[in-house]
C-alpha positions in Angstrom: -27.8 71.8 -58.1 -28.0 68.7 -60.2 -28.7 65.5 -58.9 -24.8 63.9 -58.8 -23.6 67.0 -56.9 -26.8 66.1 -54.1 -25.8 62.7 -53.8 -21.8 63.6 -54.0 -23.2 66.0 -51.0 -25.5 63.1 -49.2 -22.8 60.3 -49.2 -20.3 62.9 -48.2 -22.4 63.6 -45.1 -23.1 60.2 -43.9 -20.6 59.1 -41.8 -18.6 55.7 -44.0 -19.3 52.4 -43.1 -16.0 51.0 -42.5 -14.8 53.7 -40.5 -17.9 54.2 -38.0 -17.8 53.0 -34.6 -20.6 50.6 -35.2 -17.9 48.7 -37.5 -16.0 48.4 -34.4 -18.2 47.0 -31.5 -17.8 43.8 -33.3 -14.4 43.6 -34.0 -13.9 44.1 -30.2 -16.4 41.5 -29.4 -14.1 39.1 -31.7 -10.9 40.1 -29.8 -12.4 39.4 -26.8 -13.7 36.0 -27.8 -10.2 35.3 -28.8 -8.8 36.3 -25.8 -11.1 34.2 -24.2 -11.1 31.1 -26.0 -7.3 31.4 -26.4 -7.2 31.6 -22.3 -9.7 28.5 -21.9 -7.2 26.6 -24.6 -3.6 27.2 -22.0 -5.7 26.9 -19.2 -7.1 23.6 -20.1 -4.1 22.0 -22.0 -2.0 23.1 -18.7 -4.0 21.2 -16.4 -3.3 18.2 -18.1 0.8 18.6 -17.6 0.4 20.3 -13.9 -1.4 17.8 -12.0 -0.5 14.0 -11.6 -3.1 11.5 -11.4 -4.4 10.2 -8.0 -3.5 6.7 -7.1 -5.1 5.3 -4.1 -3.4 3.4 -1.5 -2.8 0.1 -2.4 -2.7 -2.9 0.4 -2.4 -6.5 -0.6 -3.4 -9.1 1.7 -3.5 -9.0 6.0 -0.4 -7.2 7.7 0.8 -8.9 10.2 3.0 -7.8 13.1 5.9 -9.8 15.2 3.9 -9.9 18.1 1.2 -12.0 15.9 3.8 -14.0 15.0 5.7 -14.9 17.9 1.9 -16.2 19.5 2.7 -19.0 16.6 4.5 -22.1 18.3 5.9 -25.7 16.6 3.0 -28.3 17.7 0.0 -26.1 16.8 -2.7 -27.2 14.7 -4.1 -25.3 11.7 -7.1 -23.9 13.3 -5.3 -22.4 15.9 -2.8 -20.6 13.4 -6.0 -19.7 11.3 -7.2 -18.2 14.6 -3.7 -16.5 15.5 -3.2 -14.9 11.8 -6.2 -15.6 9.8 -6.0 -16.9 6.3 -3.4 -17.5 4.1 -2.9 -15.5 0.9 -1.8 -18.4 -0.8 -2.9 -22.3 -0.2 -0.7 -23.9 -2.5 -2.8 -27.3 -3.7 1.2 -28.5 -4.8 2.1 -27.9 -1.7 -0.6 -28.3 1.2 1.4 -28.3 4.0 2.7 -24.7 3.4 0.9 -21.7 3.8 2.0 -18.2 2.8 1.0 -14.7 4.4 1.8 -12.3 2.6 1.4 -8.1 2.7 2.5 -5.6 0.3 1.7 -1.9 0.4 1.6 0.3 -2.6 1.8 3.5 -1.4 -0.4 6.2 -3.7 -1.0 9.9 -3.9 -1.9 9.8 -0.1 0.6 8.1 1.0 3.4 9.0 -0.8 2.7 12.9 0.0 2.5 11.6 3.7 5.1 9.3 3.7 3.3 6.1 5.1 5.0 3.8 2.7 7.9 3.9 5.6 6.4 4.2 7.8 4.2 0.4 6.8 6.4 -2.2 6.3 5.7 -2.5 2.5 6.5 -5.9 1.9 6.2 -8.7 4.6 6.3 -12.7 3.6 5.7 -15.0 6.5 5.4 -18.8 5.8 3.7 -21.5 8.3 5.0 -25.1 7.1 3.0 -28.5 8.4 3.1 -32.0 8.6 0.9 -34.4 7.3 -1.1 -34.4 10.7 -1.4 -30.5 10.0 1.0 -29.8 12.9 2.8 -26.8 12.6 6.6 -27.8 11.8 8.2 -24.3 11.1 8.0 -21.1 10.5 10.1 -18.8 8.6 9.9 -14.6 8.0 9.1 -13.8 11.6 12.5 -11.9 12.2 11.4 -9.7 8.7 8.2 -8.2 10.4 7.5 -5.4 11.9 7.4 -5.1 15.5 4.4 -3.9 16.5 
Protein backbone atom coordinates (compact mmCIF):
# COMPACT_ATOMS: atom_id res chain seq x y z
CA UNK A 1 0.00 0.00 0.00
CA UNK A 2 1.36 3.40 -0.62
CA UNK A 3 1.15 6.10 1.66
CA UNK A 4 -2.00 8.27 -0.16
CA UNK A 5 -4.09 5.07 -0.22
CA UNK A 6 -3.24 4.83 4.01
CA UNK A 7 -4.20 8.15 4.56
CA UNK A 8 -7.26 8.00 1.91
CA UNK A 9 -7.97 4.80 4.37
CA UNK A 10 -7.23 6.85 7.85
CA UNK A 11 -9.38 9.97 7.04
CA UNK A 12 -12.03 7.70 5.63
CA UNK A 13 -12.24 5.98 9.04
CA UNK A 14 -12.35 8.96 11.29
CA UNK A 15 -15.58 9.94 11.78
CA UNK A 16 -15.90 14.03 9.77
CA UNK A 17 -15.88 16.84 11.77
CA UNK A 18 -18.84 18.64 10.74
CA UNK A 19 -21.03 15.77 10.80
CA UNK A 20 -20.07 14.30 14.40
CA UNK A 21 -22.18 14.71 17.32
CA UNK A 22 -19.63 16.71 19.11
CA UNK A 23 -20.32 19.48 16.32
CA UNK A 24 -23.73 19.42 17.66
CA UNK A 25 -23.73 19.79 21.54
CA UNK A 26 -22.96 23.31 20.73
CA UNK A 27 -25.25 24.21 18.28
CA UNK A 28 -27.89 23.01 20.77
CA UNK A 29 -26.47 24.96 23.53
CA UNK A 30 -26.91 28.09 21.08
CA UNK A 31 -30.53 27.25 20.43
CA UNK A 32 -31.18 27.11 23.77
CA UNK A 33 -29.55 30.32 24.63
CA UNK A 34 -31.74 31.80 22.02
CA UNK A 35 -34.64 30.44 23.34
CA UNK A 36 -33.79 31.73 26.44
CA UNK A 37 -32.71 35.09 25.81
CA UNK A 38 -35.50 35.50 23.27
CA UNK A 39 -38.03 34.49 26.31
CA UNK A 40 -36.28 36.91 28.93
CA UNK A 41 -36.67 39.79 25.88
CA UNK A 42 -41.05 39.23 25.60
CA UNK A 43 -41.09 38.58 29.08
CA UNK A 44 -39.46 41.70 30.08
CA UNK A 45 -40.65 44.15 27.27
CA UNK A 46 -44.35 42.71 28.28
CA UNK A 47 -44.10 43.73 31.77
CA UNK A 48 -43.65 47.07 30.87
CA UNK A 49 -47.23 47.25 28.77
CA UNK A 50 -49.17 44.81 31.36
CA UNK A 51 -48.91 46.54 34.52
CA UNK A 52 -49.83 50.27 35.32
CA UNK A 53 -47.82 52.21 37.63
CA UNK A 54 -48.89 52.51 41.38
CA UNK A 55 -50.10 55.80 42.51
CA UNK A 56 -50.70 56.33 46.09
CA UNK A 57 -53.64 57.81 47.59
CA UNK A 58 -53.53 61.27 47.43
CA UNK A 59 -55.24 63.61 50.32
CA UNK A 60 -54.94 67.38 50.35
CA UNK A 61 -55.54 69.16 53.44
CA UNK A 62 -58.08 68.15 56.74
CA UNK A 63 -61.55 66.62 55.80
CA UNK A 64 -64.03 67.90 57.49
CA UNK A 65 -67.45 66.52 58.10
CA UNK A 66 -71.06 68.50 58.54
CA UNK A 67 -71.22 67.67 61.99
CA UNK A 68 -67.73 69.69 62.47
CA UNK A 69 -69.28 72.23 60.72
CA UNK A 70 -72.60 72.82 62.13
CA UNK A 71 -70.48 73.11 65.92
CA UNK A 72 -69.32 76.60 63.99
CA UNK A 73 -71.82 79.50 64.99
CA UNK A 74 -71.87 83.56 63.92
CA UNK A 75 -70.26 85.29 67.12
CA UNK A 76 -67.30 82.89 67.62
CA UNK A 77 -63.91 84.01 67.88
CA UNK A 78 -61.00 82.56 65.86
CA UNK A 79 -59.52 80.34 68.40
CA UNK A 80 -62.57 78.69 69.02
CA UNK A 81 -63.02 77.87 65.14
CA UNK A 82 -59.22 76.95 65.14
CA UNK A 83 -60.32 74.61 67.99
CA UNK A 84 -63.54 73.32 66.16
CA UNK A 85 -61.79 72.69 62.63
CA UNK A 86 -58.19 73.27 62.99
CA UNK A 87 -56.23 75.32 60.58
CA UNK A 88 -56.95 76.75 57.55
CA UNK A 89 -55.37 75.61 54.27
CA UNK A 90 -55.25 78.99 53.06
CA UNK A 91 -54.74 82.38 55.19
CA UNK A 92 -55.07 84.77 52.61
CA UNK A 93 -52.68 87.98 53.81
CA UNK A 94 -55.18 89.98 50.99
CA UNK A 95 -57.81 88.98 52.61
CA UNK A 96 -57.35 88.23 56.57
CA UNK A 97 -60.65 88.03 57.53
CA UNK A 98 -61.35 84.88 55.38
CA UNK A 99 -60.20 81.56 55.85
CA UNK A 100 -60.43 78.62 53.53
CA UNK A 101 -60.63 74.78 54.44
CA UNK A 102 -60.16 72.96 51.96
CA UNK A 103 -59.90 68.85 51.10
CA UNK A 104 -59.35 67.10 48.04
CA UNK A 105 -58.73 63.38 47.52
CA UNK A 106 -56.90 61.91 44.64
CA UNK A 107 -57.76 58.58 44.65
CA UNK A 108 -54.65 56.10 43.41
CA UNK A 109 -54.11 52.47 42.61
CA UNK A 110 -55.61 51.57 46.06
CA UNK A 111 -58.26 53.46 45.94
CA UNK A 112 -59.41 53.41 42.72
CA UNK A 113 -59.34 49.34 42.69
CA UNK A 114 -61.46 49.78 45.93
CA UNK A 115 -63.47 52.46 45.08
CA UNK A 116 -62.94 54.95 48.02
CA UNK A 117 -62.86 57.90 45.85
CA UNK A 118 -66.83 57.71 46.35
CA UNK A 119 -67.06 56.69 48.81
CA UNK A 120 -64.69 60.19 50.32
CA UNK A 121 -66.10 63.17 49.33
CA UNK A 122 -63.20 64.17 46.97
CA UNK A 123 -63.47 67.72 46.97
CA UNK A 124 -64.92 69.80 49.92
CA UNK A 125 -64.41 73.88 50.20
CA UNK A 126 -65.67 75.31 53.40
CA UNK A 127 -64.97 79.15 54.05
CA UNK A 128 -65.14 80.92 57.66
CA UNK A 129 -65.46 84.89 56.94
CA UNK A 130 -64.65 87.52 60.08
CA UNK A 131 -64.80 90.89 61.06
CA UNK A 132 -62.23 93.11 62.04
CA UNK A 133 -62.72 92.07 65.77
CA UNK A 134 -62.11 88.36 64.34
CA UNK A 135 -65.79 87.47 65.02
CA UNK A 136 -67.03 84.91 62.94
CA UNK A 137 -69.54 86.64 60.39
CA UNK A 138 -70.41 83.72 57.98
CA UNK A 139 -69.88 80.75 56.76
CA UNK A 140 -70.42 79.23 53.45
CA UNK A 141 -69.92 75.28 51.98
CA UNK A 142 -71.45 73.62 55.00
CA UNK A 143 -74.47 72.28 53.00
CA UNK A 144 -71.51 70.67 50.35
CA UNK A 145 -70.02 68.39 53.05
CA UNK A 146 -70.31 65.25 53.93
CA UNK A 147 -72.44 64.21 56.61
CA UNK A 148 -70.66 62.32 58.84
Amino acid sequence: MSHLTMIKSQVLRTPNLLTSSKISLPKAFLRKGLLALTLGASIALSGCSLFSVYTIDLPQGTPITQTQAQKLQVGMNQNQVLYILGSPAIRDTLAPNRWDYIYDYQAGTEGKRKGIADVKNASQHLIVYFDEQGIVTRIEGVDSLPVS
